[in-house]
C-alpha positions in Angstrom: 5.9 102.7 -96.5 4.6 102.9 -99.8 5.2 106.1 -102.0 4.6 107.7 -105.0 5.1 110.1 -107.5 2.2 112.6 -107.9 1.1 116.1 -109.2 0.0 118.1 -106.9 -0.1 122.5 -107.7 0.3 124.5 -104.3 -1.1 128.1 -104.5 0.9 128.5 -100.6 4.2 129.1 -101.7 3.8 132.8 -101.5 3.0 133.9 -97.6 1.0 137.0 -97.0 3.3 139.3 -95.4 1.1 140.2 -92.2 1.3 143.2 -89.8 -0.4 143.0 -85.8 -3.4 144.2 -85.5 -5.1 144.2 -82.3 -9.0 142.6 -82.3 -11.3 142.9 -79.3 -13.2 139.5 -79.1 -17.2 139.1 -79.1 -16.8 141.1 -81.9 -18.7 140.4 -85.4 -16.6 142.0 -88.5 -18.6 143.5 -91.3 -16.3 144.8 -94.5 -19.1 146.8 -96.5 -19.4 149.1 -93.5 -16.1 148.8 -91.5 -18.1 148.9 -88.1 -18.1 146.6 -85.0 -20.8 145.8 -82.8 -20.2 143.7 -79.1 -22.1 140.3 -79.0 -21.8 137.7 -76.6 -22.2 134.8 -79.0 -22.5 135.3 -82.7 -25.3 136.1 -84.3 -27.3 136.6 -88.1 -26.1 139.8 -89.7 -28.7 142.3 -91.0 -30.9 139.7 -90.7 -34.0 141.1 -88.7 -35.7 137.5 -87.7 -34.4 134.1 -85.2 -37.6 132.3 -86.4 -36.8 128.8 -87.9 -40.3 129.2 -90.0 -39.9 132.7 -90.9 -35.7 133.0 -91.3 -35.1 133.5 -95.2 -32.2 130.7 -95.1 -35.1 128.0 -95.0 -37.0 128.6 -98.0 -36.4 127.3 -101.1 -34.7 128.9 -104.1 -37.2 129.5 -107.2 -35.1 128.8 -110.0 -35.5 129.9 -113.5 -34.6 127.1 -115.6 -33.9 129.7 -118.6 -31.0 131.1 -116.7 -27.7 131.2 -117.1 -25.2 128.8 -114.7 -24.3 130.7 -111.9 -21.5 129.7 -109.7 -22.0 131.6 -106.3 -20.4 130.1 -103.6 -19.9 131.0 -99.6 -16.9 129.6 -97.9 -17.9 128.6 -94.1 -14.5 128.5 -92.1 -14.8 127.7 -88.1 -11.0 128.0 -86.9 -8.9 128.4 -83.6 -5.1 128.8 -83.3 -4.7 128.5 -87.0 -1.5 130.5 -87.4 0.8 128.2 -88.5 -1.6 127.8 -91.4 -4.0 130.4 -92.0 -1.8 132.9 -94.1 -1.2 129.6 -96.8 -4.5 129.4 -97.3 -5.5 132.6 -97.4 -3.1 133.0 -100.3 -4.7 129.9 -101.9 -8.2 131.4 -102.2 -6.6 134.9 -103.2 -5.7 132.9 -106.2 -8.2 130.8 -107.2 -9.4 131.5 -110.9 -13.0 132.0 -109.4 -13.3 133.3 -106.1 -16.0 132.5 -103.4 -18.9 135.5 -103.0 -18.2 135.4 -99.9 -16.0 133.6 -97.0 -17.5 133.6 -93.8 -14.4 133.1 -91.2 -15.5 132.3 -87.4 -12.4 132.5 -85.2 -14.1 130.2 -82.2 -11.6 132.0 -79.6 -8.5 131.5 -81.1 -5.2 132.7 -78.5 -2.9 132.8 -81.1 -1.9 135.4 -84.0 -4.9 134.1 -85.8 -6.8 137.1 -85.3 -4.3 139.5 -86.1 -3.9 137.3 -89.9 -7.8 137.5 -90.1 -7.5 141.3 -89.6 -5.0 141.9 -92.4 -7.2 139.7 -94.4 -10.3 141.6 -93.9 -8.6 144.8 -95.3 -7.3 143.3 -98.0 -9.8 140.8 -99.6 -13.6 142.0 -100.2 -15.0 138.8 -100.2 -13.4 138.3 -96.6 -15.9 138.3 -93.6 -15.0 137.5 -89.8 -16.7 136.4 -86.9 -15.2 136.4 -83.3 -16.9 133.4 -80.7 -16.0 134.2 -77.0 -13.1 131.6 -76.1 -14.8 128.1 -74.9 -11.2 127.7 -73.0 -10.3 124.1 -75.6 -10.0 123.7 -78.9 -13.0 121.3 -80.2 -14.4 118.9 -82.8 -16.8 117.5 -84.3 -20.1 119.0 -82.6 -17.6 122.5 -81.7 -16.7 122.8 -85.0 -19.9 122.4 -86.5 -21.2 124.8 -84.1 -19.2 127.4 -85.4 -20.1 126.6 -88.7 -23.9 127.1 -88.0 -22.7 130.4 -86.5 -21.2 131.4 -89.8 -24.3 129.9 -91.5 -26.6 132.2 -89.7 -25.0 135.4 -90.7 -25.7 134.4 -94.7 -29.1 134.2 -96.7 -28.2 130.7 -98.0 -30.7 131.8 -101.1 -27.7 133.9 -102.4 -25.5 131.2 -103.2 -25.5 128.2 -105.9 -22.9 126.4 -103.6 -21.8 125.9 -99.8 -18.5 125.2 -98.8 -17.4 124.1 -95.1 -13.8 124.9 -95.3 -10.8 124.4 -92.9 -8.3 127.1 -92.1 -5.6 124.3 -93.1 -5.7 124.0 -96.6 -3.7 124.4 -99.9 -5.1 124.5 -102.8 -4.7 124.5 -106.5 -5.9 127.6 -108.1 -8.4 126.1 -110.5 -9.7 124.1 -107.2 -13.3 125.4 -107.3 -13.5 126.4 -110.6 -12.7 122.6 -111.4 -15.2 121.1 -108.9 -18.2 123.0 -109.9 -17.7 122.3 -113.8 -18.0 118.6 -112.7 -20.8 119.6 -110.5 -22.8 121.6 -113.9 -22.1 117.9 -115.7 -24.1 115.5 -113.2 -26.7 117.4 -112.0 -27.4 114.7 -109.1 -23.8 115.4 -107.7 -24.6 116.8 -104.2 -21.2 116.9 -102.6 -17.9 116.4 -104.2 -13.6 117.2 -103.1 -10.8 116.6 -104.1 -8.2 114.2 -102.3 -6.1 115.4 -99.2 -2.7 114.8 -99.2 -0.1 115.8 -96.1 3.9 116.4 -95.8 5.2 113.1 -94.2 8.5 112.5 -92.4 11.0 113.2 -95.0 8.3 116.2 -96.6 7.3 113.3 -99.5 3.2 114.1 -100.1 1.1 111.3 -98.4 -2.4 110.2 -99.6 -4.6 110.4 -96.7 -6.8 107.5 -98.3 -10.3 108.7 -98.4 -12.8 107.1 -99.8 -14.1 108.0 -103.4 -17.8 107.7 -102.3 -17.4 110.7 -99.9 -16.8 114.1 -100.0 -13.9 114.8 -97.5 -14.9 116.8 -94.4 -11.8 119.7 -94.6 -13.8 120.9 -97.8 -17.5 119.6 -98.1 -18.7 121.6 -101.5 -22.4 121.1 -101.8 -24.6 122.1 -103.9 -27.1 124.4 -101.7 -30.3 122.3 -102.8 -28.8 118.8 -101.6 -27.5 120.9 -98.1 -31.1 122.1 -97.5 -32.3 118.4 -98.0 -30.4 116.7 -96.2 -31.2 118.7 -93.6 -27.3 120.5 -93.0 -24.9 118.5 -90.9 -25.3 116.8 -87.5 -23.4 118.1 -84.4 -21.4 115.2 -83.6 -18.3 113.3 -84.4 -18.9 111.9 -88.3 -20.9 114.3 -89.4 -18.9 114.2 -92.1 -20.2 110.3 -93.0 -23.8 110.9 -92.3 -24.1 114.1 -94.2 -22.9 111.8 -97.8 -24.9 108.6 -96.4 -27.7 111.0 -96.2 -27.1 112.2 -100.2 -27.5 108.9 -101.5 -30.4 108.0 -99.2 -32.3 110.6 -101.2 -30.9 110.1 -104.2 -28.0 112.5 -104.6 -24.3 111.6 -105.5 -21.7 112.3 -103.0 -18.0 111.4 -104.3 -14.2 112.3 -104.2 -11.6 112.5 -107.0 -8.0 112.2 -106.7 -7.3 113.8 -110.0 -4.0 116.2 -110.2 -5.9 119.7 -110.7 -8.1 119.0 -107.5 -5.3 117.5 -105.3 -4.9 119.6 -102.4 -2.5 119.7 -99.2 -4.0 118.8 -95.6 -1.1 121.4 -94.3 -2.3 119.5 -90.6 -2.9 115.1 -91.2 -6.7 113.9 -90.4 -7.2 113.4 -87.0 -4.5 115.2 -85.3 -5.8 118.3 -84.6 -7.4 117.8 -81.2 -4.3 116.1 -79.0 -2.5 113.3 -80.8 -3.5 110.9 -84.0 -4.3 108.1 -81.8 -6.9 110.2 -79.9 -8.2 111.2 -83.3 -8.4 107.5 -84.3 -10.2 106.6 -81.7 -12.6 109.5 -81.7 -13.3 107.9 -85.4 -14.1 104.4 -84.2 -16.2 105.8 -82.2 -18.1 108.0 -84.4 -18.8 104.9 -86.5 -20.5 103.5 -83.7 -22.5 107.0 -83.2 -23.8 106.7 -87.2 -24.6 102.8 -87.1 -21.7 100.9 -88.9 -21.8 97.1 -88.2 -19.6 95.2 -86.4 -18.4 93.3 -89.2 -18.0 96.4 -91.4 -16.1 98.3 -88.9 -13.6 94.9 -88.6 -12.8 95.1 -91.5 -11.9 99.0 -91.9 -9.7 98.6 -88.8 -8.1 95.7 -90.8 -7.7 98.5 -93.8 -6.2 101.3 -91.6 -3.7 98.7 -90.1 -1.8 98.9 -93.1 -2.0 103.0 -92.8 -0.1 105.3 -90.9 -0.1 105.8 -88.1 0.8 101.7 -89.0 -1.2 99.0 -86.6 -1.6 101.4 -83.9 -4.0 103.3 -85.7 -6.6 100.9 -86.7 -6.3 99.5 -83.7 -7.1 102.7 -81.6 -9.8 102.9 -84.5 -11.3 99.6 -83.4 -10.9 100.0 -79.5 -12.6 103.5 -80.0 -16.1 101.7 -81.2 -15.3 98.5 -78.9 -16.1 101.1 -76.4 -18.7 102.6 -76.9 -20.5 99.9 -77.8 -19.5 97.9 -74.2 -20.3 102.0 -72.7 -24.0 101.4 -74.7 -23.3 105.5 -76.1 -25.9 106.7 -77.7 -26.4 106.7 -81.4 -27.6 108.7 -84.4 -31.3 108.8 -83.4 -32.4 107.4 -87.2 -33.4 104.2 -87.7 -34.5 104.2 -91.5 -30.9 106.1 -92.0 -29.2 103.1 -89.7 -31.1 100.7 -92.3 -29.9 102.0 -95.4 -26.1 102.2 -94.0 -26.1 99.0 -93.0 -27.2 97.9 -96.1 -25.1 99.8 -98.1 -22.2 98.7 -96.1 -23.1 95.3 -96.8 -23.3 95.5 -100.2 -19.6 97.2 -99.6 -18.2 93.9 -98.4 -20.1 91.9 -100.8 -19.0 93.5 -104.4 -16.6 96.4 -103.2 -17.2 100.1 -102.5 -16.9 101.1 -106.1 -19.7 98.2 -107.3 -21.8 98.7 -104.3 -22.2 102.9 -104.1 -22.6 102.6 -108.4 -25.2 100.2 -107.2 -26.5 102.4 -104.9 -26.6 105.4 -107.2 -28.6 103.6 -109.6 -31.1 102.3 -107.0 -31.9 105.9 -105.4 -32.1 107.9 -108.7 -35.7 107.7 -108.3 -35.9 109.3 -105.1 -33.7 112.1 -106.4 -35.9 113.3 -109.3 -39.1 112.9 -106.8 -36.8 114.8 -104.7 -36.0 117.7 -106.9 -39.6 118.2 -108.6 -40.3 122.3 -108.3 -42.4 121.6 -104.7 -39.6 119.9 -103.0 -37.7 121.7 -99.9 -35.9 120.8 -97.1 -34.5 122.4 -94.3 -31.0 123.1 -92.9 -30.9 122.1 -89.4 -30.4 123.8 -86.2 
């Protein structure tokens, strides 16, 4: 195994001393008037219409081009049985030099102690705001979890915030974390979505890169910029969501990227892929969430031949590649956007032509007229459903 040195500043060190408190579930949480009202499944706050037309989350902003930067952001955290992790990063957004606005937590029926650490957290943070889903009976991912994001997006005006954040309950951050990702953000207007790198504890506790891509935002902490959400039209319920959503940037002409710089190196307290039975599931849930967005044969060999050489060693890429193997030979449906399909597959052959770095620069400089067609003052778009 290959290892190195690196810099990495932990705001987690520090636990939140918690106390039980009992929570009743189908229950929505709301700090500025301490009251609770029963609901069966979660729905908008204060927010008087269900109309996709007439909700205020769908229209678009007016900006004042005179005014100052503003750096509003909403955290959007869907969890279950978080407890192991919860109170380290709770303590990492306590810290952060800028805080969010707000952080929308949805506990999607957790059986753990996780409600009892969001209930100590409501008291003590402000900007802290929980939402209780009846228990489904199993944990789940991709389209679950993304479900109880858009419950969490549904209880927020989206027009209040500069920035949108779909966080995991998992994290540890350094404190400058978002302060540093939205001064980058201020300096290249066309950056939609941007992250740090992940990093996890391996065997002997030595920090392990999790290898993600620089031309993507990673999905644990997808920072956007609220105009490129609303045009891209939010994120799609299924498995690689997290793909198509940066895919979907550059298609129009926005900038999706990661950096694995020291001050925005954060720790994946739980590795990629393991949360929903074992790693090898998780690999082979990937492979076939390629097949699902449109990769190519040939593109997807040679990414199994890449996470070959990554841990979980061989047996990884190889449950990667079996994954998409299947679902092509099982004829699964796919991501139901043929222009989208075309652009990926050419992007991802200009990938294995001249490299990722050469072929998403290429890429960038191809699209940038869609983005400023896309960003004139008559432009909107809408989150989806």
């Amino acid at each position: 195994m290959l290892t190195r040195t690196i810099q990495i500043h932990s705001a987690g060190e520090n636990y939140l001393q918690l106390q039980t408190v009992i929570i009743q579930s189908s229950v929505v949480f709301d700090l500025q008037a301490m009251t609770t009202s029963p609901i069966q499944i979660a729905q908008p706050l204060n927010k008087a219409s269900r109309d996709r037309n007439q909700h205020p989350r769908y229209a678009p902003k007016q900006v004042d081009e005179n005014t100052t930067k503003s750096r509003r952001y909403v955290l959007i955290t869907p969890c279950r049985d978080e407890a192991d992790y919860l109170p380290i990063t709770i303590a990492s957004i306590a810290k952060q030099t800028i805080q969010p606005t707000n952080w929308i937590i949805v506990d999607d029926g957790s059986q753990d102690e996780t409600p009892q650490i969001l209930a100590e957290a409501l008291d003590k943070y402000p900007f802290i705001q929980v939402i209780q889903k009846a228990d489904r009976g199993v944990r789940a991912v991709g389209p679950g979890v993304i479900e109880a994001f858009y419950c969490g997006l549904d209880a927020i005006d989206l027009n209040d915030y500069d920035y949108i954040c779909k966080f995991d309950g998992d994290l540890d951050l350094p404190i400058q974390y978002f302060q540093k990702i939205m001064e980058r953000m201020e300096a290249e207007p066309r950056l939609g979505t941007c992250s740090g790198k992940p990093y996890f504890y391996g065997p002997n506790k030595q920090l392990v890169s999790e290898a993600c891509g620089d031309e993507m935002s990673v999905g644990m902490i997808k920072f956007y910029r609220t105009e490129c959400f609303r045009q891209i039209g939010g994120f799609v319920r299924q498995v690689m969501w997290d793909g198509i959503d940066c895919h979907n940037c550059r298609l129009l002409g926005w900038m999706a990227c990661s950096w694995d710089d020291p001050e925005i190196r954060f720790i994946h307290l739980r590795p990629m892929g393991s949360s929903h039975r074992s790693i090898i599931r998780g690999r082979m849930r990937h492979g076939f969430g390629q097949y699902f967005m449109g990769t190519g044969p040939l593109y997807m060999l040679a990414s199994v031949l890449f996470r070959v050489t990554r841990r979980p060693f061989v047996i990884g890429g190889l449950a990667m590649g079996w994954g998409y193997l299947r679902s092509f030979l099982r004829r699964e449906k796919r991501y139901d956007d043929l222009a989208f399909r075309s652009f990926l597959r050419r992007y991802q052959w200009q990938c294995l032509l001249r490299g990722k770095a050469a072929a998403t620069k290429m890429c960038n400089e191809t699209q940038a007229a869609q983005w400023k067609s896309a960003s004139c003052p008559n432009a909107s778009g809408e989150a989806q459903e």
